[in-house]
C-alpha positions as CSV (number, residue, x, y, z in Angstrom):
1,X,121.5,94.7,101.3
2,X,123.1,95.4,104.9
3,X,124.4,92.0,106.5
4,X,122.2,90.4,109.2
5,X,125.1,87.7,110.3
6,X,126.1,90.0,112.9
7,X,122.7,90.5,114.9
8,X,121.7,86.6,114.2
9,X,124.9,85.6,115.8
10,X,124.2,88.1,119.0
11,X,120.1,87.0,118.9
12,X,121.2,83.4,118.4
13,X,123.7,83.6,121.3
14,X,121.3,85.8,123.8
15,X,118.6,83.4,123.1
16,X,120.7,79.8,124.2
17,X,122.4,82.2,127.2
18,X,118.7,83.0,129.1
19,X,115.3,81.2,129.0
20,X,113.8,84.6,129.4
21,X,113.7,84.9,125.8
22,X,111.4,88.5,126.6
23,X,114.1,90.0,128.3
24,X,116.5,89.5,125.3
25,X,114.2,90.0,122.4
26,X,113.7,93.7,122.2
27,X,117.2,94.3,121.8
28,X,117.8,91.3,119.2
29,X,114.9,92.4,116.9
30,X,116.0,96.2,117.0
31,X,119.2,95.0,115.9
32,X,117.6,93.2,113.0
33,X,114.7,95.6,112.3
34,X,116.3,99.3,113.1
35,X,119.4,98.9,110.0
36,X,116.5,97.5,107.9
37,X,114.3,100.8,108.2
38,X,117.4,102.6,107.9
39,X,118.6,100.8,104.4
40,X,115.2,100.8,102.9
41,X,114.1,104.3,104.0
42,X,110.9,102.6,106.0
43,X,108.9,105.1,108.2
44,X,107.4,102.8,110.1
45,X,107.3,98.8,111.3
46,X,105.1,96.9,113.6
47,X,106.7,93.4,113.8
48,X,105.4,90.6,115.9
49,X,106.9,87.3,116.9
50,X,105.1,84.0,118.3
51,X,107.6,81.5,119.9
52,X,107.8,79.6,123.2
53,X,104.2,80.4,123.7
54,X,104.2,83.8,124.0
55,X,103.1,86.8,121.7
56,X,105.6,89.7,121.0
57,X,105.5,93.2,119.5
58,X,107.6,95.7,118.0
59,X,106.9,99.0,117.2
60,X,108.9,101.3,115.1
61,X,109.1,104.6,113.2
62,X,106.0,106.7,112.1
63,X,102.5,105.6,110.7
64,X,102.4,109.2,109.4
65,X,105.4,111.1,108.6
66,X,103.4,114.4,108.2
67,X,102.2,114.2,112.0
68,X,104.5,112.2,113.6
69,X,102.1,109.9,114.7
70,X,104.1,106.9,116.0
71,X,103.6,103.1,114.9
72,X,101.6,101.0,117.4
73,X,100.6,97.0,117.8
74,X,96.6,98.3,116.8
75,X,98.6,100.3,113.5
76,X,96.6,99.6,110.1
77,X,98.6,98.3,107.4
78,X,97.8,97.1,104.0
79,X,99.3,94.0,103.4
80,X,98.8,93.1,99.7
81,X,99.0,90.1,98.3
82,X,99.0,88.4,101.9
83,X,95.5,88.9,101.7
84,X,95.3,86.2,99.3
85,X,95.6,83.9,102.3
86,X,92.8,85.0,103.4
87,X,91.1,84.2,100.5
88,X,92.0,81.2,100.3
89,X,90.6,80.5,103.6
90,X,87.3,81.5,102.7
91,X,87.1,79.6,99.5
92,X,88.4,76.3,101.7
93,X,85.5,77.0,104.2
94,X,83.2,77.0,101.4
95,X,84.4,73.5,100.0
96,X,84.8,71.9,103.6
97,X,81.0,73.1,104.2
98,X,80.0,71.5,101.1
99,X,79.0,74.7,99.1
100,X,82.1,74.5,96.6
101,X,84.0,72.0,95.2
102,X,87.7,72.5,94.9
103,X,87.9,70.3,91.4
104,X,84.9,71.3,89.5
105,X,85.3,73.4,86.6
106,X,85.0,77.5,87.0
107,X,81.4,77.8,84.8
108,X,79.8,75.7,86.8
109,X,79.8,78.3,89.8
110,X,80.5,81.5,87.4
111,X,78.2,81.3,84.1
112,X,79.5,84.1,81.9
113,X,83.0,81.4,81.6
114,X,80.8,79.1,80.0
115,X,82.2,77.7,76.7
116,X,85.5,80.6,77.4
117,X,89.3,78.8,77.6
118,X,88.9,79.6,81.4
119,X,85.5,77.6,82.2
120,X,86.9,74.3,82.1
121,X,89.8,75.2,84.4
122,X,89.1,74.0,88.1
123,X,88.5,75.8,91.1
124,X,91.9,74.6,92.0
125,X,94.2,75.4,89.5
126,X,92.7,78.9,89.7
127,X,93.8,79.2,93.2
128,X,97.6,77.7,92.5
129,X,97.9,80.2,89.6
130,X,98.3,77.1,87.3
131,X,94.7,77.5,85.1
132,X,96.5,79.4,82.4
133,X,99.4,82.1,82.6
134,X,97.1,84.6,83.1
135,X,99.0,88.1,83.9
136,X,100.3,89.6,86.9
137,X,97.8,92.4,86.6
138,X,94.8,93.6,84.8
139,X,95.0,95.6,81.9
140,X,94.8,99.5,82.7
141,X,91.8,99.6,80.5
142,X,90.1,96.9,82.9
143,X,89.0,99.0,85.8
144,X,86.1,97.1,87.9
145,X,84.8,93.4,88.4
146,X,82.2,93.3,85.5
147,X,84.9,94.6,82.9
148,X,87.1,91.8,84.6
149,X,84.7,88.9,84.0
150,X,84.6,90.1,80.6
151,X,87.7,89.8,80.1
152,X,88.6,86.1,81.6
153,X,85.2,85.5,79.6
154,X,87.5,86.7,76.4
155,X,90.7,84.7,77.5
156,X,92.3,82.7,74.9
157,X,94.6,79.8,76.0
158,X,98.3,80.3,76.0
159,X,99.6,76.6,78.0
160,X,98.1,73.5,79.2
161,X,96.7,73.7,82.3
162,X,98.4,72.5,85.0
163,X,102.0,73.0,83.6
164,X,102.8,76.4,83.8
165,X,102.5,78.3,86.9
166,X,101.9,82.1,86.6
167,X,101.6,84.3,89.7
168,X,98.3,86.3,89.1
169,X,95.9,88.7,90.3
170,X,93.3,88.0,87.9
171,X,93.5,83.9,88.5
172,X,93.2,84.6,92.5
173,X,90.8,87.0,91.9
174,X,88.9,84.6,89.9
175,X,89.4,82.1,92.6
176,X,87.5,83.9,95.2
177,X,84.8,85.3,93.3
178,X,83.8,81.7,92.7
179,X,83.2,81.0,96.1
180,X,80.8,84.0,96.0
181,X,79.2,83.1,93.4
182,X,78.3,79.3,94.6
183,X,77.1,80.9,98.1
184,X,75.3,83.7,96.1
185,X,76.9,86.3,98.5
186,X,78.9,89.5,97.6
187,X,82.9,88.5,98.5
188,X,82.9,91.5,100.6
189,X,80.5,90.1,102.8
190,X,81.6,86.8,103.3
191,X,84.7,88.0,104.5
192,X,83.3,90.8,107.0
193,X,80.1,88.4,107.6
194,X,81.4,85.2,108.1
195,X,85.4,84.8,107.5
196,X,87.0,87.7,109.9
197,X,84.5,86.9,112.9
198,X,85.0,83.1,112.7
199,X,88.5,83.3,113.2
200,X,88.4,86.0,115.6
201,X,89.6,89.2,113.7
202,X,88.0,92.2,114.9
203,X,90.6,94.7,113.3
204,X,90.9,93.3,109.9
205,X,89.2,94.8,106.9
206,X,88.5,95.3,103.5
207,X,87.5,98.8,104.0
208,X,89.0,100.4,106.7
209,X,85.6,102.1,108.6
210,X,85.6,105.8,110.0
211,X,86.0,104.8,113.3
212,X,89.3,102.8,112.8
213,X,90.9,105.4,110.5
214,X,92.8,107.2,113.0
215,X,94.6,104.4,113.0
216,X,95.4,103.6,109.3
217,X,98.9,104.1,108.6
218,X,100.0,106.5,105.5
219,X,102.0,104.7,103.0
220,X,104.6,105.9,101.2
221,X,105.9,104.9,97.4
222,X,109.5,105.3,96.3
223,X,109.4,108.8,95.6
224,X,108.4,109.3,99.3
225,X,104.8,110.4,98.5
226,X,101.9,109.3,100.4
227,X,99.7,107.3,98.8
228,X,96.7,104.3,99.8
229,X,95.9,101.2,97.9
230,X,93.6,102.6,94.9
231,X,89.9,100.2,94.0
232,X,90.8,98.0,91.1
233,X,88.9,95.0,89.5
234,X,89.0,91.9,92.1
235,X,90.9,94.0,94.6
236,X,89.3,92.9,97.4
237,X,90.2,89.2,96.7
238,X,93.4,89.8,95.2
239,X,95.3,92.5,97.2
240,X,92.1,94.2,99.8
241,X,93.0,93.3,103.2
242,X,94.0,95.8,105.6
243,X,95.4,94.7,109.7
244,X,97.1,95.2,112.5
245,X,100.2,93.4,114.1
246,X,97.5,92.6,117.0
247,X,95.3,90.9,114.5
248,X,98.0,89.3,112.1
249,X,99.3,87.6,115.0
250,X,96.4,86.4,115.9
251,X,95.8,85.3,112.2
252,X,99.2,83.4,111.9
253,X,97.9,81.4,115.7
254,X,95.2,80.1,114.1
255,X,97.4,78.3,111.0
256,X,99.8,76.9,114.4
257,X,97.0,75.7,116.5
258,X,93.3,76.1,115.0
259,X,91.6,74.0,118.2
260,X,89.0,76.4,119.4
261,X,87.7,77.3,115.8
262,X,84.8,75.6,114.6
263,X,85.6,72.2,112.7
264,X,85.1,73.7,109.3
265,X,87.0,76.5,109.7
266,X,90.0,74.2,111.4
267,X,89.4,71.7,107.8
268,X,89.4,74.9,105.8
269,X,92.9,75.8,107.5
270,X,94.2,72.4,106.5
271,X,92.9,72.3,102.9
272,X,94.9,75.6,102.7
273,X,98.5,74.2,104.4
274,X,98.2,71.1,101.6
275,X,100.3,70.6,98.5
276,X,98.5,70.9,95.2
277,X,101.7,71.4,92.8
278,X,105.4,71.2,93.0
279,X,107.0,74.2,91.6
280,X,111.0,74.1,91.9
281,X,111.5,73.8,95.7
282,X,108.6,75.2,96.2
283,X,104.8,73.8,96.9
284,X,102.2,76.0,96.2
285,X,99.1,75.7,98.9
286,X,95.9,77.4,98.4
287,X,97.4,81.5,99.4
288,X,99.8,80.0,101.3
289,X,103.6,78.5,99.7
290,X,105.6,75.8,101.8
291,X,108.7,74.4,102.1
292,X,110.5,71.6,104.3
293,X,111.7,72.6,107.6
294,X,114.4,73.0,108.3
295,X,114.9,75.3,105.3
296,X,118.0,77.2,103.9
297,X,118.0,81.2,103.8
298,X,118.8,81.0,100.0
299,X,116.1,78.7,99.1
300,X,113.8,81.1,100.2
301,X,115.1,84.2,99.0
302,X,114.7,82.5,95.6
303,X,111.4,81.4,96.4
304,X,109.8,84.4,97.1
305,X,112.5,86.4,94.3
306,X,110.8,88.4,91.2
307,X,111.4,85.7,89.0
308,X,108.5,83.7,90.7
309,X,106.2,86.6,90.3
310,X,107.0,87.6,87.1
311,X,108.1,84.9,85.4
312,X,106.1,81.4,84.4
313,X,107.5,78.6,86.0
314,X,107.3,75.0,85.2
315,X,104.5,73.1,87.8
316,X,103.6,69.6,88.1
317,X,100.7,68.7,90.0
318,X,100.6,66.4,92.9
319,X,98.6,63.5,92.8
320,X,97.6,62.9,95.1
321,X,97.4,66.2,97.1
322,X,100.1,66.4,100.0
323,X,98.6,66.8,103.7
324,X,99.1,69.4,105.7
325,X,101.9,68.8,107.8
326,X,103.6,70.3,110.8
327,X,107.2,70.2,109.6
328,X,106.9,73.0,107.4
329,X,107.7,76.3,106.8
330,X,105.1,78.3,105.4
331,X,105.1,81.9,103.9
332,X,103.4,85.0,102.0
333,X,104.6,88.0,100.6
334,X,102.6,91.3,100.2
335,X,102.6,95.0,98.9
336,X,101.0,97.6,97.5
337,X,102.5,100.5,96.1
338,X,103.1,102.2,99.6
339,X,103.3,98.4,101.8
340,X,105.5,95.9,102.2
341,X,104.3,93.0,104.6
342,X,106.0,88.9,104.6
343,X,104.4,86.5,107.4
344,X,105.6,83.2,107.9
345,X,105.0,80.1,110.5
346,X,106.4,77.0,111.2
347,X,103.7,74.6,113.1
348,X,105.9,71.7,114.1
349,X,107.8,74.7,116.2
350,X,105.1,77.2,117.4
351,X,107.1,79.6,116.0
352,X,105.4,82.8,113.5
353,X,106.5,85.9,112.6
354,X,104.8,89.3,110.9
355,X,106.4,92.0,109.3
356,X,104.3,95.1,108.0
357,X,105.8,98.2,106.7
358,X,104.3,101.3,105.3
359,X,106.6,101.5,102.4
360,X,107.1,98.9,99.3
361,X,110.7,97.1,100.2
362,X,112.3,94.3,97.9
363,X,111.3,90.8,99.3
364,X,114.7,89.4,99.8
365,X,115.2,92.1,102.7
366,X,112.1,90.8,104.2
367,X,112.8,87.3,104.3
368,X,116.2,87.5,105.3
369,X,114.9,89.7,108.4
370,X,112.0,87.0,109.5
371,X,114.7,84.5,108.7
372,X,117.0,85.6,110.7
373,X,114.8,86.2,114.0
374,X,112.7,82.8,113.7
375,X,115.9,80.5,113.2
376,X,117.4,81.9,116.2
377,X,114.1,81.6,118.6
378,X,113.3,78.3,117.8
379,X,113.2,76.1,120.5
C-alpha cells in the first residue's frame, strides 16, 4: 500500500488556496492516481470527478498494452459487480411502475421456485443478499441461466432469512431475473430497451456492439495476460455491464440529482438509495451500500474489505425501511478477472467520483484513492 497522506495534504491545501478548483485538479489527482498505477501494475485508468458543479476527467496509461492505444474519457471498461447497481435500478423501476412488488415472495414472479427453500424468500431479501447464504459464485458445473434456475430450484436452506447476509452472485442474479420474469421480457432487453435510454446512457452495455469495440479496453489478470469477462449463468445481472468514464459519470449525476428523468425512474433511484438492513456500519441498499456522511477512511476500507464478500455477516432488517437521504455516502465495488472499478457519491455534497481500471486491484487501494480526492473537493 503506498501512502496517500502526502498528495491529500497537497490536493487538500491547493483546493482551499484557489476557487479554480480545474486549474489545480489535474495535478492533485495525478498525484493520487499515477503511484497507484505504478504499485498495482495498472495499464490503464480513466477517472472522473463531479464536484462544484462541474464534470472532470482523467485519462491514464494504455487500454491496450499490445498497441499502445492510449486510455480515453469514451474508453470501455468492465465494471463488475458495479453493474449490480444497475440492476437494482431496473428491478426498482419495475416496482415503482407497479409491475413488481419488492416484498412478495420469489415464485410468485419465477414458477420453477415453487415449493424450493428459495420461493418463499422476497424479492427483497434477494436483492440485499440476505434470502439465504447463497455462494459467492456458481458452481463450475453450472454454466448458463436454465442450469442456474435449477439449481436455486434445488437449494436447501442453510440460515433464517433475514439474519445472515451473504454477498452473492446467484441471489442478485436471482433478483433481476425476477423483474424479467414479472414484465415477461428477456433482462437483456430491459436494460438495452428501457433502462440505459431512460437515464440517458448511450455508451453502456451488456454486449459491447462492433461498432463500439475499437474502443473496449483489454484487461489484464495478475499474470499480465489479456483476457475479457467470459458468459456465465446470470452474468448479465450479476457482473455484465460494460462503460465509459463519460457515461459512468453521467450514471453517478443521476443518483445526485435525478430531476429531468421521468418520475418513475427518479422513485426507482430512491427505492435504491433506502436502507433495507443494518449490517455492521454498514446499510445495505438495493446495489448500492451506504454510510453516514461524514465518514472515516477505515470504516470504509472495512466495509468494502474481503471479509464482507466472503464472509456471512450478521444483518438485521430495518423496519421500517430507512429513506433515502442526502447525508450519505454511497458506494460500489466491481471486478472481473482483468477490471477493477469503485464509484461513490455523496448527494448532500454534489460530490461523485469513478474509478475504472483494466486490471483486478485490491479494493482497499481503491477506496483509499476516491477517498482521498472526494474529502479534499468537497465544498
Amino acid at each position: 500500500m503506498y501512502n496517500l497522506r502526502p498528495a491529500l495534504l497537497t490536493l487538500a491545501l491547493a483546493m482551499t488556496a484557489t476557487p479554480a478548483l480545474a486549474d489545480d485538479l489535474q495535478r492533485q489527482v495525478d498525484a493520487i492516481v499515477q503511484p497507484l498505477m505504478q504499485a498495482q501494475r495498472i495499464p490503464g485508468m480513466a477517472v472522473a470527478v463531479y464536484a462544484n458543479g462541474q464534470a472532470h476527467y482523467f485519462s491514464y496509461g494504455v487500454a491496450d498494452k499490445a498497441d499502445n492505444r492510449p486510455v480515453t474519457r469514451d474508453t470501455l471498461f468492465e465494471v463488475g459487480s458495479v453493474s449490480k447497481t444497475y440492476t437494482a435500478t431496473l428491478v426498482a423501476l419495475a416496482s415503482a411502475q407497479g409491475k413488481l412488488d419488492l416484498d412478495a415472495p420469489a415464485s410468485r414472479y419465477q414458477p420453477a421456485l415453487e415449493k424450493s427453500a428459495l420461493g418463499s424468500a422476497s424479492v427483497l431479501e434477494l436483492g440485499a443478499y440476505s434470502a439465504d447464504c447463497l455462494p459467492l459464485q456458481f458452481p463450475d458445473q453450472v454454466s448458463n441461466d436454465a442450469q442456474a434456475l435449477v439449481f436455486l430450484q434445488q437449494w436447501q436452506q442453510k440460515t433464517e432469512r433475514g439474519t445472515r447476509r451473504c454477498y452473492s452472485n446467484p441471489s442478485l442474479g436471482l433478483f433481476g431475473n425476477l423483474a424479467a420474469q414479472a414484465q415477461k421480457r428477456p433482462f437483456a432487453e430491459l436494460m438495452r430497451q428501457d433502462l440505459l435510454p431512460s437515464l440517458g446512457l448511450k455508451h453502456t452495455y451488456l454486449q459491447v456492439p462492433a461498432a463500439e469495440r475499437s474502443h473496449y479496453a483489454q484487461g489484464y489478470d495478475a499474470n499480465e495476460r489479456p483476457i475479457r469477462v467470459s458468459p456465465g449463468p446470470f452474468a448479465d445481472e450479476a457482473y455484465g455491464i460494460k462503460t465509459s468514464a463519460t457515461d459512468m459519470l453521467a450514471y453517478l449525476r443521476a443518483q445526485l440529482d435525478p430531476q429531468g428523468l421521468s418520475a418513475d425512474m427518479a422513485k426507482a433511484i430512491a427505492i435504491t438509495h433506502g436502507g433495507y438492513f443494518q449490517v455492521g456500519d454498514m446499510t445495505q441498499g438495493l446495489g448500492w451500500e451506504r454510510y453516514p456522511y461524514p465518514v472515516a477512511l477505515d470504516t470504509l476500507v472495512k466495509g468494502n474489505g474481503v471479509q464482507m464478500i466472503r464472509e456471512a455477516q450478521a444483518t438485521k432488517r430495518l423496519h421500517p425501511a430507512q429513506p433515502a437521504g442526502p447525508a450519505y455516502w454511497y458506494n460500489k465495488t466491481g471486478a472481473t478477472t482483468g477490471f477493477g472499478a469503485y464509484v461513490a457519491f455523496v448527494p448532500a455534497k454534489g460530490i461523485a467520483i469513478a474509478l475504472l481500471a483494466n486490471r483486478n486491484y485490491p479494493n482497499d487501494e481503491r477506496v483509499r484513492a476516491a477517498h482521498a480526492i472526494l474529502s479534499a473537493v468537497a465544498p
